[in-house]
N, C-alpha and C positions, 0 to 999 in steps of 0.2 A: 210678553217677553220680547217679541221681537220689536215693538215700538220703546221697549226700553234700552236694548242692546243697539239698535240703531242710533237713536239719541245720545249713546255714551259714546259712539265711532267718531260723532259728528264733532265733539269737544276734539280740538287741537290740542295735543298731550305734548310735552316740550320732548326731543329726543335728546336722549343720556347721550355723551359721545366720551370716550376714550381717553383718558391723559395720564402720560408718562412723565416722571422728573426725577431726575439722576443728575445726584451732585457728589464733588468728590471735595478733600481738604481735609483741614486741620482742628483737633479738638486740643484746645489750649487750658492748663490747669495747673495749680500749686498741688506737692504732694508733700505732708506730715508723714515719717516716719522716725521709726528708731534706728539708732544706728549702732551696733554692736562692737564696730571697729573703735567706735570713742566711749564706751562705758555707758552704753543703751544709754545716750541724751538723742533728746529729738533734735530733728535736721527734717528740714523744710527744703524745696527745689522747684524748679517748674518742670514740666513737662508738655512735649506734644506729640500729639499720638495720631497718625491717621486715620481717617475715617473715608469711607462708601457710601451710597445707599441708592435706592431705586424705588421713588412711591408710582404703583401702576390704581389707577381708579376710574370712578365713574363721574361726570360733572352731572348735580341731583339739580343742580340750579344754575343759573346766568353766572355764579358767583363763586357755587360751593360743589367745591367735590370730597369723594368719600372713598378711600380706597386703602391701601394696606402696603406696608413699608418693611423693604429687606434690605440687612446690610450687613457690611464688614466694619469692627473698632479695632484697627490694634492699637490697645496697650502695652506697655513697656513689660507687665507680667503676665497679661492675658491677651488671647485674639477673640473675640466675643462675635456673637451672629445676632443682631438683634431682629427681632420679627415682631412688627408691630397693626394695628388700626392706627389712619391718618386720616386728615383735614386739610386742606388747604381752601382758605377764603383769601379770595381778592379784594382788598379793601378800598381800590380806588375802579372806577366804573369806566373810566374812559382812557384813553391815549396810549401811546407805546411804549411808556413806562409806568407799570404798575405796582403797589406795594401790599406784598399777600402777607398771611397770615399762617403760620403751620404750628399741628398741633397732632402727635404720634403719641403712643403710651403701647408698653406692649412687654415683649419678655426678652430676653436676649439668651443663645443658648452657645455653649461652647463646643459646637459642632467638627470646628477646624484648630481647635487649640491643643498643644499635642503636650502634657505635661512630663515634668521631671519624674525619675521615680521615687513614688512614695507620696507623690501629690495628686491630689482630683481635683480640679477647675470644674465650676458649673456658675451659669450664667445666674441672673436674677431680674428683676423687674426693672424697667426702664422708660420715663420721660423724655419727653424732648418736644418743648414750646419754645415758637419763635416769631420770626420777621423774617423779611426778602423783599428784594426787587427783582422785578420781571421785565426785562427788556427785548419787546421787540412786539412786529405788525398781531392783531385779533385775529386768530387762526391759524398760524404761523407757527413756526419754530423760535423758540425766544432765552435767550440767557437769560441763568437766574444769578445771583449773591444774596445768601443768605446769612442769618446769625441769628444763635439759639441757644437756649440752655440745654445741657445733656445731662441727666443723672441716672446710672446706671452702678446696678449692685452686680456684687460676683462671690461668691464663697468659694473657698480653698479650704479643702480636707488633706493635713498634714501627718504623718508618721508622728504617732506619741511619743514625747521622750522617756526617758527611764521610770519618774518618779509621774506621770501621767497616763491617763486612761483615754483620754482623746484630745485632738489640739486641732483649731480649727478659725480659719482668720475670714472677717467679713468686711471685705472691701465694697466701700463707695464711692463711684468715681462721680468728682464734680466739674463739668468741662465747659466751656465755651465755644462753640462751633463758628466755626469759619467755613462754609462752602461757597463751591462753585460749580454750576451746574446749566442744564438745559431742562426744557418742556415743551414737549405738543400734545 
């Protein structure tokens, strides 16, 4: 045992170290709805809605880290918390600017969303793949710019009207992320 535990000491094990990335911006999107004021026809609009976030992890490799991602969305009808598992791979090996990979999936809750009355917000399931650039020295504090797809669900539980027994609207928001952010 001890000639085996020895031997396993003696293998150079790489160490985890630490990494923070916090970006902030814009989530860009077309929104379909009905519009009641012109005799329920749909109207189409764009919208931008800001966004937060904060991935804290472990780097498992030279390349890849593995850690877990908190944020704020507000949209135009909801303020969402998404809490997710993330990835970030560097796919370039060398220099002072480098271009990662990110790759979140998780849940989002509507923790800080305060509704109307007679309505209930709850979050729902949420992706978000992407691309970035990383600028700055290996080791360092480094700028990031990123862009991503965001797809994030939410249900709304509404007051039934007269001639109903429940009413209840499931939004999916389709977004395009613009951030800007840092990493060490």
């Amino acid at each position: 045992m001890l000639l085996i535990a020895t031997s396993a000491n003696a293998q150079k094990l790489p160490t985890s170290k630490y990494v923070n990335h916090t970006e902030f911006g814009g989530l860009f999107g077309r929104v379909k709805y009905s519009n009641s004021y012109n005799g329920n026809q749909e109207q189409v609009d764009n919208r931008l809605s800001m966004t937060i976030q904060t991935f804290n992890g472990m780097q498992v490799h030279r390349r890849l880290t593995v850690g877990a991602t908190v944020g704020v969305d507000w949209y135009k009808a909801a303020l969402l918390n998404p809490v997710a598992a993330g990835l970030r791979y560097d796919l370039t090996k060398r220099g002072n600017v480098k271009l990662f990979a990110t790759a979140d999936a998780g849940y989002a809750f509507a923790w800080f969303h305060d509704d109307a009355e007679g309505l209930d917000t709850k979050g729902g399931l949420m992706i978000n793949p992407g691309f970035g650039l990383k600028i700055g020295k290996p080791g360092a504090v480094a700028v990031t710019l990123g862009l991503s797809y965001k797809r994030q669900e939410a249900q709304v539980e509404k007051v039934p009207l007269w001639d109903q027994r429940e009413r209840s609207e499931d939004r999916v928001y389709n977004r395009l992320a613009l951030r800007l952010g840092f990493s060490f």
